[in-house]
LOROPA-227849 format. One record per residue (C-alpha): z, x, y negated; residue in one letter. Coordinates in steps of 0.02 Angstrom, whole numbers, plus 50000, padded with zeros to 5 digits. Layout:
BEGIN
ZXYA;...
***
This chain:
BEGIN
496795082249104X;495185081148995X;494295090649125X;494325074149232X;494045064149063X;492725071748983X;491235061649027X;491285041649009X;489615041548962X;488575026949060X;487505032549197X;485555026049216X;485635017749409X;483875010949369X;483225020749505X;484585019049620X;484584999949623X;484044998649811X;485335011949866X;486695003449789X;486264987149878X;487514985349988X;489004990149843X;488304973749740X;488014963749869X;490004965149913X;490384958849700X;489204942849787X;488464941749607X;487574928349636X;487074916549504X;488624903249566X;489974916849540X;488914924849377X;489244907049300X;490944903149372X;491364921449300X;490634918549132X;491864900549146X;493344907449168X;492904919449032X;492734906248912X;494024895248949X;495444909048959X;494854915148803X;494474933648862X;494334946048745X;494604963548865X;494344966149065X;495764980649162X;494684988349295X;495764993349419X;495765005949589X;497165013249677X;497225031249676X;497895039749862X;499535040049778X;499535021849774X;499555021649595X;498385009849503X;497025020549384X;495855012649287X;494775008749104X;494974994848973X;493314985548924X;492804972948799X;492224958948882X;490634958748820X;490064975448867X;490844969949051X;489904956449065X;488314964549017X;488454979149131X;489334972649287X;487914976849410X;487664991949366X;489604998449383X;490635008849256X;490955027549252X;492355034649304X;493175052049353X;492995057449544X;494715066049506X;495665050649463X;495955043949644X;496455062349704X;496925074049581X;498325066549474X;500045068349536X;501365054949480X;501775061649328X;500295062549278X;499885081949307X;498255089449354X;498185093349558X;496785106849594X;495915094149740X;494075105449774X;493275090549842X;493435080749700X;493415092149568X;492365111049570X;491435103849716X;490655090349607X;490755098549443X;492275088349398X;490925071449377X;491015056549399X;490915040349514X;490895023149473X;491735005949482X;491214990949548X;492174976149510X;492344964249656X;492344948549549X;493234939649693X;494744946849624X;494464944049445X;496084934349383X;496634932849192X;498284938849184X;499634927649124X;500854941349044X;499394946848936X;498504934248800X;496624937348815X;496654950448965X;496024950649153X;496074960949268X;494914962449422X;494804976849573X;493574987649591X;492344996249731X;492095015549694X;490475022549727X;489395037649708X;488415044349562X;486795053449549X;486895071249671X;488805068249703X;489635065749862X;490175047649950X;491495044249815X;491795029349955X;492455040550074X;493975044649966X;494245028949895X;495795021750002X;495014999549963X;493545004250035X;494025013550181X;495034999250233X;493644985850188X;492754998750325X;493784995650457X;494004977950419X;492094977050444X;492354985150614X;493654972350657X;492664960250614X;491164965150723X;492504965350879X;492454945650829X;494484948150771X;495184946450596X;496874951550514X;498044939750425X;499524950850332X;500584951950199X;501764964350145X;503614961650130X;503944975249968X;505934977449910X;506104987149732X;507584993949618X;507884984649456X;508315000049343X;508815003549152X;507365007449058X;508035023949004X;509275029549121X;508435023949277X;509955019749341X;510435002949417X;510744988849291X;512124981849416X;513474993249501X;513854979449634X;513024969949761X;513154955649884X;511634951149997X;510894935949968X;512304928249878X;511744914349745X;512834920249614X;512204940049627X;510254928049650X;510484920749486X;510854936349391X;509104940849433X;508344923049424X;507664925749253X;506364938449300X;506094934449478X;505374918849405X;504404925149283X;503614934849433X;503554921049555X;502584911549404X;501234924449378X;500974926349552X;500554910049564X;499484910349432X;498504927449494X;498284917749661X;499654927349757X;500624914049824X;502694919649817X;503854914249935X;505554918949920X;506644930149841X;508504934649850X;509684950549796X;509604962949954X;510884974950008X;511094988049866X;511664985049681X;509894981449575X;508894979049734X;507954965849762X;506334955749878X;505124942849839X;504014939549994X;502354932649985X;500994921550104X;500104930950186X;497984932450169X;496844935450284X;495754952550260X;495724963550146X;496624949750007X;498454953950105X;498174973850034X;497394967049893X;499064953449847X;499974969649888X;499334978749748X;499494963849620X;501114961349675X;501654977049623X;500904977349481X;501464959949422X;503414965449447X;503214982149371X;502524971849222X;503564958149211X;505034971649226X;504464981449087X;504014965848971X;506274960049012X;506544978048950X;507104985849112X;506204995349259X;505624991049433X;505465006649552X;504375006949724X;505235020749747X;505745021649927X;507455031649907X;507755029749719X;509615034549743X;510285046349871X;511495039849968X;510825018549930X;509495008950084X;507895012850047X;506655000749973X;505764993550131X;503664988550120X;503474981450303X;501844976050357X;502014957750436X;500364954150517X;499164944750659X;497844944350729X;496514929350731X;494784926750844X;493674923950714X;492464911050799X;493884899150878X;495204904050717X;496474904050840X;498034918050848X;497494932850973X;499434937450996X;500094920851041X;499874913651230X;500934898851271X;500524903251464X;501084919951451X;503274920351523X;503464932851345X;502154920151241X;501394936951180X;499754938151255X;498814951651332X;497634956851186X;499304955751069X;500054968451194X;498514980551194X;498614979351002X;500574984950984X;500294997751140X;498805006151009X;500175005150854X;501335015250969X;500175027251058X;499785033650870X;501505030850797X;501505047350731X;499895048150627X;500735027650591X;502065037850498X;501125051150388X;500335034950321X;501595021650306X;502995034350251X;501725044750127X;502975054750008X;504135067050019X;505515054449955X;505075043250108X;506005055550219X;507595056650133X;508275043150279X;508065056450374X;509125072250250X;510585057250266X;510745056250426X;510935072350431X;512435072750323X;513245056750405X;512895043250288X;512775027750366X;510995022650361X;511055005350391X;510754998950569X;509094991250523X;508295008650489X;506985004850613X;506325022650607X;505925024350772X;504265020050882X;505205005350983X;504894988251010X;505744973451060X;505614952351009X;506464946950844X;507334966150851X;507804971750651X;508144989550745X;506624994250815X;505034997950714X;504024984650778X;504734970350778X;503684955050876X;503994937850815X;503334922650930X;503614905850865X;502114897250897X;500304897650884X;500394897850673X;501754907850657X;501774922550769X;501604942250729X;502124958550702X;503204966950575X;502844984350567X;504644990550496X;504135010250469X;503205007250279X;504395010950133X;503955002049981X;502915017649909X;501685014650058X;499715012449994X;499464995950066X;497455000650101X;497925016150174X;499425009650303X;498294992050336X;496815003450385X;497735012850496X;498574997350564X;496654992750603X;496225008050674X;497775009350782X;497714991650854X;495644990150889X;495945008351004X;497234998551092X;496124983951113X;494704995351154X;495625005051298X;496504992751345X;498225002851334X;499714995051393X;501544994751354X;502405009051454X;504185004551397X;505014987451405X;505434977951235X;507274983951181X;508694972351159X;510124977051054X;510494990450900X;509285005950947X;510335014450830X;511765014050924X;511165016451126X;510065032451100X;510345048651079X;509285058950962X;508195066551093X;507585048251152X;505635047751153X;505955033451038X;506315043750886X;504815056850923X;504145051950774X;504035063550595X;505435066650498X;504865076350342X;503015074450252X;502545092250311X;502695086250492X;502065069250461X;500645078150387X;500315089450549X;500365074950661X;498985064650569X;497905080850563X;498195083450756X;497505062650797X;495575067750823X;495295047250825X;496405046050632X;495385059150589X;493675052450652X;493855037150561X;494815043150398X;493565055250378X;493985074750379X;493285073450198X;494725063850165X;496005068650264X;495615087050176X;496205078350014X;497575068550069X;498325082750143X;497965094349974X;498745080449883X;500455079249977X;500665098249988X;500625099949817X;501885085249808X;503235095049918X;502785111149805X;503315099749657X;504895094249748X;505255108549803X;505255115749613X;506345102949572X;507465108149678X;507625126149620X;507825119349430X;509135108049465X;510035120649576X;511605113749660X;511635098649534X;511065081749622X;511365071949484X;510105082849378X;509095082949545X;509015066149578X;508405060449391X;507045072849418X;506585064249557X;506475047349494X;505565053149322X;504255060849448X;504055043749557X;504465030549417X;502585026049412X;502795021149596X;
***
């Protein structure tokens, strides 16, 4: 990995000051924030600063600073390897990505904190953390282009200038594990049920505490359907801070989990035949100007308005380039493989491109209570989604079906999907391994347009060589799932 190491050295921008304009003006460094940042500094006692950006993978990568040399060189960003958001696998090995690596002479980019998101972390005497913009360097390509945060602050900007914004949150599940084994720390389970709550109330409040303190506000939380599994939901934000609580979320409970001793895996499938961890997207959409809800409309017989219904007819009209991105590892298929084999999946799969109100079966679900507290849960993600990537193309989706105007072709569904349709239904024309999921976002010219081909190129490099890996695993463990199986979770246990 040195290759993608090798050069920390700090850049001269001097001459690149007015280029880079619009990347500092985002960090809104004025002198107000420079002093409120230099505050909390002092009064949480900060002796080192986490720079952190989430690689394609949806893996956070990032540097370590004192906090003097931060606050000294803030404005003019921090050098860091191209590679690092595209050419790291899991586990840590080397992917051969050529737009990021012999294309730019394996160099480097930089970060940008967005001081917005500067938050001392609680778990961690003397350390904050704070999310960062990556840019280009000197003679090197749009590093923003590849960088999943800002592409979804792009479309968020093009949301904006339709006069809409989003208010989200993601609803994550995760697998409580043994630190070395990886295998559940509990062999039974009982949804929901205070005793099974309580076994897990020591570090789900722990969590639920730092949240609070990182300014991610928790909810909930309760035991879910599988031994070791668990969900704490969270408020949702409006822009880009629901991806952005997504990331700290995950990062808090990973934390927290590895500070009791034990593991938390985002794993989707962590365990063959077990539900899959879940990562829905629960969101709405809000006018701007009048900061009223867009998708509800008391006058309206359904109370889900007309814009709300262009919106979910764009989420379905690209439900299958939806799926490459809110289903983004080979793992995320293995619903899918079990079917196949006649486990019982659960009848609140949801993998399907159906609709219906306050329907667990169908993939989007539509929730209208009233004006505050209406939206749409996107049920496809599982918890190893990137939250930029899926929320941009949630964004991208939804403003087409605005933009065209599409409308609902199908009536919303009422009952268990799972059990009316047969397999052949246009309601499960949707992918059903990575390789196909892959094909289908290639093959949407207006996912493509507004990914970028640059990045779709390396998103698609990155995910082949995933289902190589896999796909080695598979001949080393042979006919042995058990051996399998702890392959698989040694690969993803970063997730």
């Amino acid at each position: 990995m040195t290759k993608y190491f090798e050069a920390y050295e700090k850049f001269d921008f001097s001459f690149l000051v007015s280029k880079l304009s619009l990347q500092i003006s985002k960090m809104d460094l004025t002198p107000k924030t420079g002093e409120s940042l230099r505050q909390q500094v002092t009064e949480k006692q900060i002796q080192l600063v986490r720079l952190e950006t989430e690689d394609i993978n949806s893996v956070s990568r990032g540097i370590l600073l004192d906090v003097d040399y931060f606050m000294e060189n803030i404005k003019e960003g921090f050098s860091f390897p191209l590679g690092a958001i595209g050419c790291i696998d899991f586990d840590g090995q080397p992917v051969h990505n050529y737009p990021l690596d012999e294309s730019t002479n394996y160099s480097n980019g930089a970060l940008y904190p967005d001081v917005s998101t500067f938050q001392n972390l609680p778990w961690k005497s003397g350390t904050a953390s704070v999310l960062c913009h990556l840019s280009t360097t000197p003679g090197n390509l749009n590093a923003s282009s590849y960088h999943t945060r800002s592409i979804c602050k792009q479309q968020f900007e093009k949301l904006n200038r339709l006069g809409f914004d989003l208010k989200s949150a993601f609803e994550y599940e995760f697998y409580v594990v043994d630190k070395e084994t990886l295998k559940p720390v509990d062999t039974k389970d009982n949804y929901a049920a205070t005793l099974f709550n309580e076994k897990g109330s020591k570090i789900s409040s722990r969590i639920m505490e730092s949240l609070k303190k990182i300014g991610v506000c928790p909810e909930k939380f309760h035991m879910e359907c599988a031994p070791s599994m668990f969900e704490i939901t969270v408020k949702p934000s409006f822009g880009i801070k629901g991806a952005d609580d997504a990331i700290r979320y995950r990062s808090t409970v990973k934390e927290i989990c590895r500070d009791e001793r034990v593991e938390a895996l985002f794993m989707t499938t962590p365990f063959k035949y077990e539900y899959r961890s879940n990562g829905q997207l629960n969101h709405s959409l809000w006018n701007l100007t009048e900061k009223t809800n867009v998708f509800y409309d008391a006058a309206n017989p359904t109370q889900l308005s007309e814009k709300g219904q262009n919106w979910l007819a764009g989420l379905k009209a690209h439900s299958k380039a939806l799926t490459c991105l809110a289903l983004p590892t080979y793992n995320c298929y293995q619903c899918f493989l079990n079917q196949e084999e006649g486990f019982d999946t659960g009848p609140m799969l949801s993998m399907n491109n159906a609709w219906g109100y306050d329907n667990r079966t169908v993939a989007h679900r539509v929730k209208i209570l009233n004006e505050s507290s209406s939206y749409i849960e996107y049920r496809v993600p599982g918890s190893a989604v990137n939250p930029y990537l899926i929320t941009a193309g949630l964004l991208i989706a939804g403003m087409d079906g605005l933009k065209r105007n599409l409308q609902l072709t199908d009536p919303p569904y009422v009952g268990g999907i799972y059990r009316n349709e047969p397999d052949c239904s246009p309601y499960f024309d949707i992918p059903k391994t990575l390789d196909e999921a892959l094909r289908c976002l290639q093959e949407d010219e207006l996912f493509v347009k507004e990914l970028g081909e640059e990045f779709i190129e390396v998103f698609v490099t990155l995910k082949k060589n995933e289902i190589q890996r896999i796909e080695e695993m598979k001949k080393i463990s042979a006919s042995d799932d058990e051996i399998l199986w702890k392959l698989y979770r040694n690969y993803y246990q970063i997730l």
